[in-house]
N, C-alpha and C positions, 0 to 999 in steps of 0.2 A: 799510640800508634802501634805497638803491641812490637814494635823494635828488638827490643830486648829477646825477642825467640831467635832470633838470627847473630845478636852482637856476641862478643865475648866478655863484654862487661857492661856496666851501667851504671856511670858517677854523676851525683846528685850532688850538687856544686848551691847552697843555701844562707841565705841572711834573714834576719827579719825586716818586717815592712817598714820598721823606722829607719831602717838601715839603708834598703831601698830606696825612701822617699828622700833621705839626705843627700845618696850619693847621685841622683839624679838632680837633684837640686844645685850641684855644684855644677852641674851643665847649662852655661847660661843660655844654650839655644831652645832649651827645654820650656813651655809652657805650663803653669798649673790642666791644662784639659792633657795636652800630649803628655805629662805624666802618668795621670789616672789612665789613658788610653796604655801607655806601658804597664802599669799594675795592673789594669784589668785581665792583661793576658798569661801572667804569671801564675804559676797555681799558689792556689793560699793554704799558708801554714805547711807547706810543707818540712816535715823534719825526718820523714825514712819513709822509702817506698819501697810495698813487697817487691824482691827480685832487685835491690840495688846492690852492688857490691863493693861498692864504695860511695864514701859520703864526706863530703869537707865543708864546715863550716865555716863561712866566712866572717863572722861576728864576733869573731877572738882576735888576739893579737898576731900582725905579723908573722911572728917567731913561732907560732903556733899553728897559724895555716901552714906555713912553709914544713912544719913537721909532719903535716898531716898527709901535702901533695909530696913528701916522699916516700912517705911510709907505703902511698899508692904505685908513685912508681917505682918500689922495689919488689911490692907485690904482682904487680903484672910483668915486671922480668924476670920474678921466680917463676911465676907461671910461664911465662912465654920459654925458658929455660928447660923447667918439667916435661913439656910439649914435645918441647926438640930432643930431650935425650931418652925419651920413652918411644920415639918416631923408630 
């Protein structure tokens, strides 16, 4: 959608397809077709896309995400921080 020329950042939030197919699986309202219809519209394999600026994996441990989506939001209140005292 070419988004990213207008935002301020661009987080790519990622698991693999086994990981997807499981945690979908634990939705018991879910169908095997309304599945494949969910991963069809997913982009495949994605693991870094040009212009992201952040990126968290979700296919690690807890403790590990949770490091990841801070380390993001201390980086965009650096930046949002930088922003305001160069204004």
């Amino acid at each position: 959608t070419n988004a990213d020329s207008w935002l301020d950042a661009v987080l790519v939030v990622y698991c693999s397809k086994d990981t997807q197919i499981k945690r979908l699986q634990k939705r018991s309202t879910l169908t095997k077709e309304k599945i494949k219809v969910l991963l069809s519209r997913q982009r495949k394999g994605i693991r870094k896309i040009n212009g992201t600026d952040f990126f968290i994996d979700t296919d690690v441990t807890f403790g590990k995400m949770e490091e990841e989506v801070l380390h993001v939001i201390k980086s965009i209140r650096d930046n949002l921080y930088e922003k305001r005292s160069s204004s």
